[in-house]
One Martini backbone bead per residue (centre of mass of N, CA, C, O) as a GRO file, in nm:
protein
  424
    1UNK     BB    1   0.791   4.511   5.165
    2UNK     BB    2   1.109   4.475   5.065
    3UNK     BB    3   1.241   4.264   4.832
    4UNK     BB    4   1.496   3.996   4.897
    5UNK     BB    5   1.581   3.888   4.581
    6UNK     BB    6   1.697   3.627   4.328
    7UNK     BB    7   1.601   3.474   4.035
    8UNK     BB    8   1.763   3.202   3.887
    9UNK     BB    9   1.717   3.076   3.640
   10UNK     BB   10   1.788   2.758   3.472
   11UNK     BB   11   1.466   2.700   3.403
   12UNK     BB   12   1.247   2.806   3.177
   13UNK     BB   13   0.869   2.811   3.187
   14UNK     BB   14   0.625   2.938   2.990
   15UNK     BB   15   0.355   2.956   2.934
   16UNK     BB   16   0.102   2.891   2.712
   17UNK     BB   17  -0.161   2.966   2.581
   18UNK     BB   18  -0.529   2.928   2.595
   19UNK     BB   19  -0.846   2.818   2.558
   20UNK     BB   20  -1.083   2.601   2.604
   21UNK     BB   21  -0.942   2.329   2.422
   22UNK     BB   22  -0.656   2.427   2.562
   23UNK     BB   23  -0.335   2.354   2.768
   24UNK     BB   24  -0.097   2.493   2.985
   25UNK     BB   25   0.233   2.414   3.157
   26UNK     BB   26   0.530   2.516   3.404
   27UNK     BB   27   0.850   2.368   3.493
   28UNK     BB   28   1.104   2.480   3.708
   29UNK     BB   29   1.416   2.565   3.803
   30UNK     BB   30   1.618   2.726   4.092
   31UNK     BB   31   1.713   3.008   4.281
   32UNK     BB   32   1.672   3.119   4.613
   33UNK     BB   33   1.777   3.479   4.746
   34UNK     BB   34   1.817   3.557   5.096
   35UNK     BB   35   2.087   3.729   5.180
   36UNK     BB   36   2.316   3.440   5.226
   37UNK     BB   37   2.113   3.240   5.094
   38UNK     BB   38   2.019   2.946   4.934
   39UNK     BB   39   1.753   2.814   4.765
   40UNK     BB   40   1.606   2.545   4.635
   41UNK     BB   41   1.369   2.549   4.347
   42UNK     BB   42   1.036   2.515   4.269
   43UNK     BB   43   0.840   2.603   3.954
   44UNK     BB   44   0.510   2.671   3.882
   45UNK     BB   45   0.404   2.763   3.609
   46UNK     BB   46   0.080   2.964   3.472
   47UNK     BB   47  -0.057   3.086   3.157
   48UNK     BB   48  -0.392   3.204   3.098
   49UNK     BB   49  -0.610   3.200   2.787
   50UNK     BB   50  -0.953   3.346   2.788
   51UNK     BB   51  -1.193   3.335   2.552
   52UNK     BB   52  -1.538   3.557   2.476
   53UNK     BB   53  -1.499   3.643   2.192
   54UNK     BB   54  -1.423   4.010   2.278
   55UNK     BB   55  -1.328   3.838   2.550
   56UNK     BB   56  -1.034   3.866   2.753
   57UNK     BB   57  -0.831   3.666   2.944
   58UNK     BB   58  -0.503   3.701   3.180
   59UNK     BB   59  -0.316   3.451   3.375
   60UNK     BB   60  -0.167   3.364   3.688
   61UNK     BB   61   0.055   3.128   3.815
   62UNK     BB   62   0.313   3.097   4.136
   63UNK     BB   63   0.502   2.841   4.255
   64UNK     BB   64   0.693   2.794   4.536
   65UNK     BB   65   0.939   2.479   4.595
   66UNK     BB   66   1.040   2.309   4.891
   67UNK     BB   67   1.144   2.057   5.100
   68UNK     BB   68   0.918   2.208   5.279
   69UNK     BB   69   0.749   2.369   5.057
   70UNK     BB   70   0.663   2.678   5.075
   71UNK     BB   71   0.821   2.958   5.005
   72UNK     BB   72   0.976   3.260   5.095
   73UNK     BB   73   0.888   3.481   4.862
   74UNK     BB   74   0.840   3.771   5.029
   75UNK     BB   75   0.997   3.792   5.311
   76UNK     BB   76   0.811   3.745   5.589
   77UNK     BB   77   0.834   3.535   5.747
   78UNK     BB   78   0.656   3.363   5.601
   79UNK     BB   79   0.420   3.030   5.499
   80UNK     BB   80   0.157   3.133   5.231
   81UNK     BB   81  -0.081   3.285   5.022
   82UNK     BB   82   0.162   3.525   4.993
   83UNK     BB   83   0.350   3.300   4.806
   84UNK     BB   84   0.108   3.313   4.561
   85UNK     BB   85   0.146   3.382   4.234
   86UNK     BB   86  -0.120   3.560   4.148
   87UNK     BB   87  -0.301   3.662   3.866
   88UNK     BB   88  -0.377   3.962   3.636
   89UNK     BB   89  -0.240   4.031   3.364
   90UNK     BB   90  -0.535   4.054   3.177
   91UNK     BB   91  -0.791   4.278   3.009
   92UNK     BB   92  -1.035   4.292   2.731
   93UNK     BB   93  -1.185   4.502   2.451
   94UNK     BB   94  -1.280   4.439   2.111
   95UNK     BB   95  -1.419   4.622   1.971
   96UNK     BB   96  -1.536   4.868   1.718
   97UNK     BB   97  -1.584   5.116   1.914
   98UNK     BB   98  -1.474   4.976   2.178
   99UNK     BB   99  -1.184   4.983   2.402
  100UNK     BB  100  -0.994   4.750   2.613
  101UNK     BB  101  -0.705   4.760   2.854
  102UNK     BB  102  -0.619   4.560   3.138
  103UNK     BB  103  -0.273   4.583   3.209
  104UNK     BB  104  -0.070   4.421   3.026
  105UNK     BB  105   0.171   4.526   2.753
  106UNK     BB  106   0.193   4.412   2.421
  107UNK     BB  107   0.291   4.569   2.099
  108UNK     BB  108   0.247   4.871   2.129
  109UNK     BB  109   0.043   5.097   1.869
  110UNK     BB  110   0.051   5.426   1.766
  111UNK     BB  111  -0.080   5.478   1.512
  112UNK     BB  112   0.236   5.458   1.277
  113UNK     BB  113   0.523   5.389   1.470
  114UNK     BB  114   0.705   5.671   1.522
  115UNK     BB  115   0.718   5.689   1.870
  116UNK     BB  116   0.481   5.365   1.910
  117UNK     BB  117   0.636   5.045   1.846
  118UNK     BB  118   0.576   4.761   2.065
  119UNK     BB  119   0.497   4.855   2.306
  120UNK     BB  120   0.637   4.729   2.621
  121UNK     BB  121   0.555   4.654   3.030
  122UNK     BB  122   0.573   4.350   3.086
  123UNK     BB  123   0.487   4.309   3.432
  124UNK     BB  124   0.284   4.574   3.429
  125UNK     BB  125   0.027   4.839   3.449
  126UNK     BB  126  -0.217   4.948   3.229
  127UNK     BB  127  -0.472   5.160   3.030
  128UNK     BB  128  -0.646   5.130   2.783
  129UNK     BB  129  -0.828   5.338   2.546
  130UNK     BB  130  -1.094   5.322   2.237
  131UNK     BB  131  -1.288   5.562   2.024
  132UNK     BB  132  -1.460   5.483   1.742
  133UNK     BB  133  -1.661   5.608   1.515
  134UNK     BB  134  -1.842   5.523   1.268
  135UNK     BB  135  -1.639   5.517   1.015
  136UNK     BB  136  -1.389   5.657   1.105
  137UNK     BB  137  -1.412   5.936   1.174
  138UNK     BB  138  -1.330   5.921   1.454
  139UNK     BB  139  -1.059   5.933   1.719
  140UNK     BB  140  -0.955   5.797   2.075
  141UNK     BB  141  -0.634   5.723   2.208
  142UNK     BB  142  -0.501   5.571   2.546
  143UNK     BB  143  -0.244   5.541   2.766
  144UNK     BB  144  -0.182   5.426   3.109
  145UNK     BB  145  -0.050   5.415   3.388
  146UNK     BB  146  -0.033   5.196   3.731
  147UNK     BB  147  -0.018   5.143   4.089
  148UNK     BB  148  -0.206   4.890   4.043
  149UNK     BB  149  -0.284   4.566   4.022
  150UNK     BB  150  -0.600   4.396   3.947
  151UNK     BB  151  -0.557   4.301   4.241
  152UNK     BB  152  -0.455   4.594   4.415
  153UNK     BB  153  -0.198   4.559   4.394
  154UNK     BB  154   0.114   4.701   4.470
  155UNK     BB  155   0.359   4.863   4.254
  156UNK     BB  156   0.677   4.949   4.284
  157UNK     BB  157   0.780   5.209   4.209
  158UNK     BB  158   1.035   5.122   4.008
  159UNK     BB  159   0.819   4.941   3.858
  160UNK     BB  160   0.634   5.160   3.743
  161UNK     BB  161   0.546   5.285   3.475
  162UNK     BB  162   0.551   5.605   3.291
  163UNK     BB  163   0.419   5.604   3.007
  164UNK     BB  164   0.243   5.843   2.835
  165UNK     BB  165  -0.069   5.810   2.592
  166UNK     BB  166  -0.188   5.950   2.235
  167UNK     BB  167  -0.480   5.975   2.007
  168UNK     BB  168  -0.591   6.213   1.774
  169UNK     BB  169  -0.837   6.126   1.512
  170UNK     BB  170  -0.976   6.275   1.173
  171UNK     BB  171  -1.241   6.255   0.894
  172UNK     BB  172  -1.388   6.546   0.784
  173UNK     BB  173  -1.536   6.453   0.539
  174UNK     BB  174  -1.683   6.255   0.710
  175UNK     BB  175  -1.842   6.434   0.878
  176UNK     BB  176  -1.962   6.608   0.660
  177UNK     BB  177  -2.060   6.369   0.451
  178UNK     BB  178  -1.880   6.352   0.227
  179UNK     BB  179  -1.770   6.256  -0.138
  180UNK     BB  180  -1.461   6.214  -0.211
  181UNK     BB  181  -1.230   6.086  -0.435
  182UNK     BB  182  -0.947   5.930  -0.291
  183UNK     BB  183  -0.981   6.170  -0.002
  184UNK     BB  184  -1.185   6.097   0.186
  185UNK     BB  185  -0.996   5.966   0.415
  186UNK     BB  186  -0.881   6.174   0.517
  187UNK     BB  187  -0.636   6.204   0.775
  188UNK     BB  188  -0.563   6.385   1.122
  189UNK     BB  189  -0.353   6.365   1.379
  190UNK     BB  190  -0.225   6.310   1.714
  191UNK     BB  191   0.077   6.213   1.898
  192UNK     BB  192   0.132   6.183   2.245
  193UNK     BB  193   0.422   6.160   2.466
  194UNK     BB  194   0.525   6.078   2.833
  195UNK     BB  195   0.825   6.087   3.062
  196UNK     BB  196   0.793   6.163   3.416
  197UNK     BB  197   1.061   6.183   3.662
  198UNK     BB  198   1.237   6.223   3.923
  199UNK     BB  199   1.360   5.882   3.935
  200UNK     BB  200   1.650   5.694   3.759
  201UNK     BB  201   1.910   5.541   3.794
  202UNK     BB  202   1.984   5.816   3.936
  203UNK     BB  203   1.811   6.013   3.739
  204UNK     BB  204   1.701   6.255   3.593
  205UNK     BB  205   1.408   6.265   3.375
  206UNK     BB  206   1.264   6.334   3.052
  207UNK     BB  207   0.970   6.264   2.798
  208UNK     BB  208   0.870   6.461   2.451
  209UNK     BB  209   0.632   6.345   2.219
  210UNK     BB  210   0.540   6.421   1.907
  211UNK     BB  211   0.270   6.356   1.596
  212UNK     BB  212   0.186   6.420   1.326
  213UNK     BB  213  -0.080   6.339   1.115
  214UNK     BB  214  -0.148   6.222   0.741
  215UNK     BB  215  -0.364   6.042   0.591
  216UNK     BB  216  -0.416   5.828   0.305
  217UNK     BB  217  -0.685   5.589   0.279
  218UNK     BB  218  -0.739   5.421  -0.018
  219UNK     BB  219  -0.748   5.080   0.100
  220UNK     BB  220  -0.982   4.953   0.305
  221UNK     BB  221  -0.939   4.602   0.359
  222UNK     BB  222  -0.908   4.294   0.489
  223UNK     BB  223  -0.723   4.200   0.208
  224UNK     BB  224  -0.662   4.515   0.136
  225UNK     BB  225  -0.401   4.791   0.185
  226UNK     BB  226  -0.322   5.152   0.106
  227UNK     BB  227  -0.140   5.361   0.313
  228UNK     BB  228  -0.059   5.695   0.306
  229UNK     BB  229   0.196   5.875   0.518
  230UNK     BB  230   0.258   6.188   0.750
  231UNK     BB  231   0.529   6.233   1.023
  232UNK     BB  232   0.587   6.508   1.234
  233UNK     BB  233   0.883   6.447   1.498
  234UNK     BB  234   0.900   6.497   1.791
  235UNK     BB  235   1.145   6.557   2.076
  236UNK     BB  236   1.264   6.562   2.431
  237UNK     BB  237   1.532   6.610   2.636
  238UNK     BB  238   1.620   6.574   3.004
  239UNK     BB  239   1.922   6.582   3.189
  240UNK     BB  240   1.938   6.767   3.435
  241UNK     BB  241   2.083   7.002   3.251
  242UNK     BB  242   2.003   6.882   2.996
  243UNK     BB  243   1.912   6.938   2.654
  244UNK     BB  244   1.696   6.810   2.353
  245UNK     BB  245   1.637   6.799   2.040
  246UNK     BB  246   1.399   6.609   1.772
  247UNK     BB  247   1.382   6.594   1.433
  248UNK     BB  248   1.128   6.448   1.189
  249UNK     BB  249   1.067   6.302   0.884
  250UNK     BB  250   0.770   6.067   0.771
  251UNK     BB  251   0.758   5.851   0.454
  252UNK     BB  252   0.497   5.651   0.375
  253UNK     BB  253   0.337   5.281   0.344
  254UNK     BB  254   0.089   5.100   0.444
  255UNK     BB  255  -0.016   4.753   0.424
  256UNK     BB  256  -0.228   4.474   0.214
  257UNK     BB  257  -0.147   4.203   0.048
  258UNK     BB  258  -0.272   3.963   0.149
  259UNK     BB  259  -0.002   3.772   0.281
  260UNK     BB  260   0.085   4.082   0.316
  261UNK     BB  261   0.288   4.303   0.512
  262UNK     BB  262   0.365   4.645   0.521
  263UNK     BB  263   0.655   4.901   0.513
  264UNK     BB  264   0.760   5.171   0.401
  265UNK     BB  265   1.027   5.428   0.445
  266UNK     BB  266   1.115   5.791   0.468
  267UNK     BB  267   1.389   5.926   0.631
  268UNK     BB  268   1.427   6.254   0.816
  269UNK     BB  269   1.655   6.286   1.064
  270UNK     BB  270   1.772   6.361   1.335
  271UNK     BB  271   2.052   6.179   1.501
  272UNK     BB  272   1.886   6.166   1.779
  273UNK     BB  273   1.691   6.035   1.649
  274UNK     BB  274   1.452   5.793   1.774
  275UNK     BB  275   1.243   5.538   1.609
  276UNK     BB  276   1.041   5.460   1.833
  277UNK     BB  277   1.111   5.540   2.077
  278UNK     BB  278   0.828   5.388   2.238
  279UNK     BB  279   0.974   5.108   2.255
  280UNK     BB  280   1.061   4.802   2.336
  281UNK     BB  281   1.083   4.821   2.678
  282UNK     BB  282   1.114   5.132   2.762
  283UNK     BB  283   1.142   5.065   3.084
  284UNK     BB  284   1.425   4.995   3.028
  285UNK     BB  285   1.576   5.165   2.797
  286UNK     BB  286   1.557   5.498   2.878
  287UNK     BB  287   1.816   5.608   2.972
  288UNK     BB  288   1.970   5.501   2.713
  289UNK     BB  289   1.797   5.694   2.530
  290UNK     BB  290   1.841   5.934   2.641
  291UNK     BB  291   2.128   5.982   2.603
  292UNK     BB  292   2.108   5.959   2.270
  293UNK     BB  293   1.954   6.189   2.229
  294UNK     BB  294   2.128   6.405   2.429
  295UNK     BB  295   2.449   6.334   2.300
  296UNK     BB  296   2.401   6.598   2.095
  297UNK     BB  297   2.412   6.925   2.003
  298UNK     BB  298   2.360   6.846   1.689
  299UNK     BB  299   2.114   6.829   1.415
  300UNK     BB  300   2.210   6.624   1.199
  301UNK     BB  301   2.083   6.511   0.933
  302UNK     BB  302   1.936   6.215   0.833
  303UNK     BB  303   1.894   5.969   0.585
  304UNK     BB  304   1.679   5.701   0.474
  305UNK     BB  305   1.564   5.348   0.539
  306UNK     BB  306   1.232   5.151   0.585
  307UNK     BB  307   1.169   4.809   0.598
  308UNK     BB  308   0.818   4.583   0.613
  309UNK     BB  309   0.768   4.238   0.602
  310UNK     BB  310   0.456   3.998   0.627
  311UNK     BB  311   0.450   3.666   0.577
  312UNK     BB  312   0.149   3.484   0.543
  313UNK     BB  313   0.082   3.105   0.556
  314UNK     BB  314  -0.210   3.027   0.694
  315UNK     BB  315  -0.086   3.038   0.983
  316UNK     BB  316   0.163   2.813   0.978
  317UNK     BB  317   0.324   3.075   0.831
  318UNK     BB  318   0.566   3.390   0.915
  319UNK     BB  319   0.756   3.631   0.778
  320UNK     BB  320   1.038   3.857   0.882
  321UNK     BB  321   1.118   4.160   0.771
  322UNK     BB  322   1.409   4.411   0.793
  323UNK     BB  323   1.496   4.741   0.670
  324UNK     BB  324   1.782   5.020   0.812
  325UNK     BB  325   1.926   5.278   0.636
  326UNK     BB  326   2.168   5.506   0.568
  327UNK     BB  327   2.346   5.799   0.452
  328UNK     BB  328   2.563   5.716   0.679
  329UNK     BB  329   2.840   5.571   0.787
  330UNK     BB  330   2.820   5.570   1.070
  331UNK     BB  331   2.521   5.412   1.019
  332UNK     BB  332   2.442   5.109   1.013
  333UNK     BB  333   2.288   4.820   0.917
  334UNK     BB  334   1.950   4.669   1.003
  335UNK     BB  335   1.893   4.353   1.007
  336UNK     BB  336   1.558   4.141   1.058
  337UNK     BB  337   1.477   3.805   1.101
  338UNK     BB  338   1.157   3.616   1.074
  339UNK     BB  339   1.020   3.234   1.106
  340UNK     BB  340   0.720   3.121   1.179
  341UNK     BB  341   0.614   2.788   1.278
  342UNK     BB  342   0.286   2.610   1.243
  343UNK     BB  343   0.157   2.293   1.175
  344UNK     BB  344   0.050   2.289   1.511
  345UNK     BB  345   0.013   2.315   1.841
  346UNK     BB  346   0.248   2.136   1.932
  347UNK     BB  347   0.441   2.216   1.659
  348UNK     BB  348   0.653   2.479   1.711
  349UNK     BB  349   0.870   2.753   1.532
  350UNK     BB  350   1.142   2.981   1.609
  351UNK     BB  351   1.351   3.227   1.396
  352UNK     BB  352   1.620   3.438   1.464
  353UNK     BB  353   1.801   3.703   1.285
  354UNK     BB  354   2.048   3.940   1.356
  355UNK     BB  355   2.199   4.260   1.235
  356UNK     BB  356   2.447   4.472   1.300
  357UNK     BB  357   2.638   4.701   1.145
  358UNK     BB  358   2.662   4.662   0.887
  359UNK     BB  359   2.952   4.670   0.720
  360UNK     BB  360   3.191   4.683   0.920
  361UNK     BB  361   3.524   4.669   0.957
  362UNK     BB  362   3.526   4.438   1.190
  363UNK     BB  363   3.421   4.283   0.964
  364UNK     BB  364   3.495   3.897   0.881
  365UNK     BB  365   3.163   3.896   0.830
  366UNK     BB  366   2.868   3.991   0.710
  367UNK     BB  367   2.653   3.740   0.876
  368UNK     BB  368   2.908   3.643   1.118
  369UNK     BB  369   2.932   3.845   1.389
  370UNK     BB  370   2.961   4.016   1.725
  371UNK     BB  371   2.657   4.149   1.554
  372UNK     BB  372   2.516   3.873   1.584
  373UNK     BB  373   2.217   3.688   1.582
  374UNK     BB  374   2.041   3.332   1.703
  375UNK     BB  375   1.739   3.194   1.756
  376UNK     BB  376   1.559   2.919   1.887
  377UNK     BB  377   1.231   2.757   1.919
  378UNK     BB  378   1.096   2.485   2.038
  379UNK     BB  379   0.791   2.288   1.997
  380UNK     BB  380   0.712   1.962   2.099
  381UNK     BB  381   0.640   1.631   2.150
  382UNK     BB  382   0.738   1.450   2.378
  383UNK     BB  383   0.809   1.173   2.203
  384UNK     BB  384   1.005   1.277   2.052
  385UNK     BB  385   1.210   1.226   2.312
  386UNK     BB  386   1.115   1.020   2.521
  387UNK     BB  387   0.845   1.197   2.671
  388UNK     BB  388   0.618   1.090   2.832
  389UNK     BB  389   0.287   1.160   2.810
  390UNK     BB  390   0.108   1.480   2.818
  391UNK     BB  391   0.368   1.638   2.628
  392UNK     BB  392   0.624   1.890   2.586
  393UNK     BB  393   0.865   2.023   2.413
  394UNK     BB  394   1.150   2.316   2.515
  395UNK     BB  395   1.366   2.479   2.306
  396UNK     BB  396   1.651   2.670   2.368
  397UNK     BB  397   1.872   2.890   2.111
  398UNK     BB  398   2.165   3.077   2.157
  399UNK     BB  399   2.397   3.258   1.880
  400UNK     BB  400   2.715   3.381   1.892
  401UNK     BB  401   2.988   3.531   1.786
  402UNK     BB  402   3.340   3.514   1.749
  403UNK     BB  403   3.718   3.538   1.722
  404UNK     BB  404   3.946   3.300   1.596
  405UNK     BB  405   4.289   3.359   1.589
  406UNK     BB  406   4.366   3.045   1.501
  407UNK     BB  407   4.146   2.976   1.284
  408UNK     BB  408   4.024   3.229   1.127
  409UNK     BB  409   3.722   3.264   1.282
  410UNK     BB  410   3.435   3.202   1.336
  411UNK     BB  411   3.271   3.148   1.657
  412UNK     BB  412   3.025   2.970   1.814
  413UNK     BB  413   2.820   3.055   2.125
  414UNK     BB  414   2.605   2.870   2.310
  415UNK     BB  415   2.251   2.816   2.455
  416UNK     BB  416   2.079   2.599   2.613
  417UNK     BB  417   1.758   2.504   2.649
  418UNK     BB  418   1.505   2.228   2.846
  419UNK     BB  419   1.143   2.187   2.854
  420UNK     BB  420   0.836   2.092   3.029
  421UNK     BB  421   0.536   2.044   2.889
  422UNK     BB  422   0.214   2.019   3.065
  423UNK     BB  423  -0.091   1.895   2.955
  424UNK     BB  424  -0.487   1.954   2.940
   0.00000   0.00000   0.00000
């Protein structure tokens, strides 16, 4: 039966992972909405991830209580344990030669991540595979959606998945058993990612990415890496009767110096390819990217710069920059700037700033406008508000800007909510 209903968190608290040494839970109020009813919800929600070596198991479980007892969040009319949302979230297996996914997608990277960037299908479910031969010398890696959720419940048409991808990369010299200085680890790649569906949004529409890649990994090190690739990018999209090729050339490199993650990239790409098309979210922006993929007749080339670094600093901080500009007028730069600070397991913030369309000319404030995003999450020990117990505070600050035309400046707007984390 197909769910009626929406609910509206007023306060929503993800529980955070957790080992076999500690977790944690979370309490929220909402709105539970059946046809033209609205009943007041508390939402009990546990989130644990249990690790056993090399693998990793991740839980959830979410009680919805109305002052009747339980709600009934199926709207099957009954109230039982069939409106006690369980599962597993995700399976996987880390191994040296074989891995393996089976659940929730989140951050994943296909190959050098200009396809398959970051691409999470939120709580949907997928299976990753992936085997490598002994000294990376071969290697095959694929991801597939799934029609049903890890214990077996079907979930509906709309919501499942459709990107479908792999890659397969081969490491001649290295097969071949010879020892070439400097060339030895030459690598050779394809992926392929396709998403073709009937009907989303009300459109028919597919997508067909390819990336050809070829990398010579100078220096793989656990603790250092240089990495120099290149990748030709094909992309195809069409919508209803309308087609259109994308293509683009990705050269750069990538590596690890100590505490520094790094990524310079010079792109070459028609106007209308978006790098890392099947990057975070795609199943929720699909429509959105499909249409600006074919919105241009044209493939008129545009050349750029892609640049990304991440500070680690023990564990502890972690800073992540990001910049991205074109040589065109008309496509503005995108930075992207995130601070994460963890100083405790209890003590923990992230700081995330973006600022899009840089430098436009409606901006009368070039790092505070618009066009400004900036996010704050903070979790402290509840004693530190006030809040007895063995609790935890999680405090989330949402804030973009307006430009207020008596004052003459920009005046920020923010959204706030607080949350209680009950440890144990």
């Amino acid at each position: 039966m197909k769910k009626n209903l929406v609910i509206i968190m007023l306060f929503v608290l993800t529980a955070v992972s957790f080992s076999q040494e500690n977790g944690s839970a979370g309490v929220g109020m909402g709105v539970l909405k059946q046809g033209d009813e609205s009943t007041p919800v508390l939402k009990m929600n546990f989130s644990p991830e249990l690790q056993f070596g090399r693998l990793g198991l991740g839980l959830k479980l979410g009680i919805y209580l109305t002052s009747g007892g339980l709600a009934d969040y199926n709207n099957d009319g009954k109230k039982d344990m069939h409106d006690i949302d369980f599962g597993f979230k995700y399976i996987y297996w880390n191994g040296e030669i074989f891995k393996f996914r089976y659940g929730v997608l989140n951050n994943y990277i296909l190959g050098h991540g200009t396809l398959v960037n970051r691409y999470s299908n939120n709580e949907k479910t997928s299976l990753v595979l992936g085997i490598n031969l002994p000294e990376k010398a071969a290697g095959i890696e694929g991801f597939m959606p799934l029609k049903k959720d890890i214990l077996g419940s079907a979930i509906p048409t709309e919501e499942q998945p459709h990107a479908v991808g792999g890659r397969v990369y081969v490491r001649p010299l290295k097969v071949m058993g010879t020892a070439i200085p400097v060339i030895n680890n030459s690598e050779i790649g394809v992926t392929y990612v396709t998403d073709n569906r009937d009907e989303f949004s009300g459109v028919k529409g597919s997508v067909d990415g390819t990336a050809y890649e070829f990398a010579i990994p100078l220096l793989e090190d656990q603790n250092a890496s240089f990495i120099p690739y290149y990748d030709l990018v094909k992309v195809n999209g069409e919508l209803g009767e309308k087609s259109n090729d994308g293509s683009g050339n990705f050269i750069g490199v990538m590596g690890k110096v100590a505490i520094i993650d790094y990524r310079l990239e010079y792109r070459d790409i028609d106007r209308n390819l978006i790098p890392g098309y099947f990057g975070k979210f795609y199943e929720i922006s699909a429509i959105d990217n499909l249409n600006y993929l074919i919105g241009t007749e044209s493939n008129e080339k545009v050349k750029g710069y892609f640049g990304n670094v991440d500070f680690d600093f023990m564990g502890t901080a972690k800073f992540t920059l990001s910049y991205e500009d074109y040589k065109d007028e008309n496509i503005k730069p995108h930075l992207f700037a995130k601070l994460d600070v963890t100083p405790t397991k209890k003590l923990k913030s992230t700081i995330i700033y973006e600022q899009q369309n840089m430098g436009a000319e409606n901006h009368k404030d070039n790092f505070l406008n618009e066009d400004t995003y900036v996010k704050a999450h903070i979790i402290a020990p509840g004693y530190m508000f006030g809040v007895p117990g063995p609790t935890n505070v999680a405090i989330d600050i949402k804030q973009t800007y307006f430009y207020d035309n008596d004052k003459n400046e920009y005046v920020p707007n923010r959204d706030y909510s607080m949350n209680i984390i009950f440890n144990f």
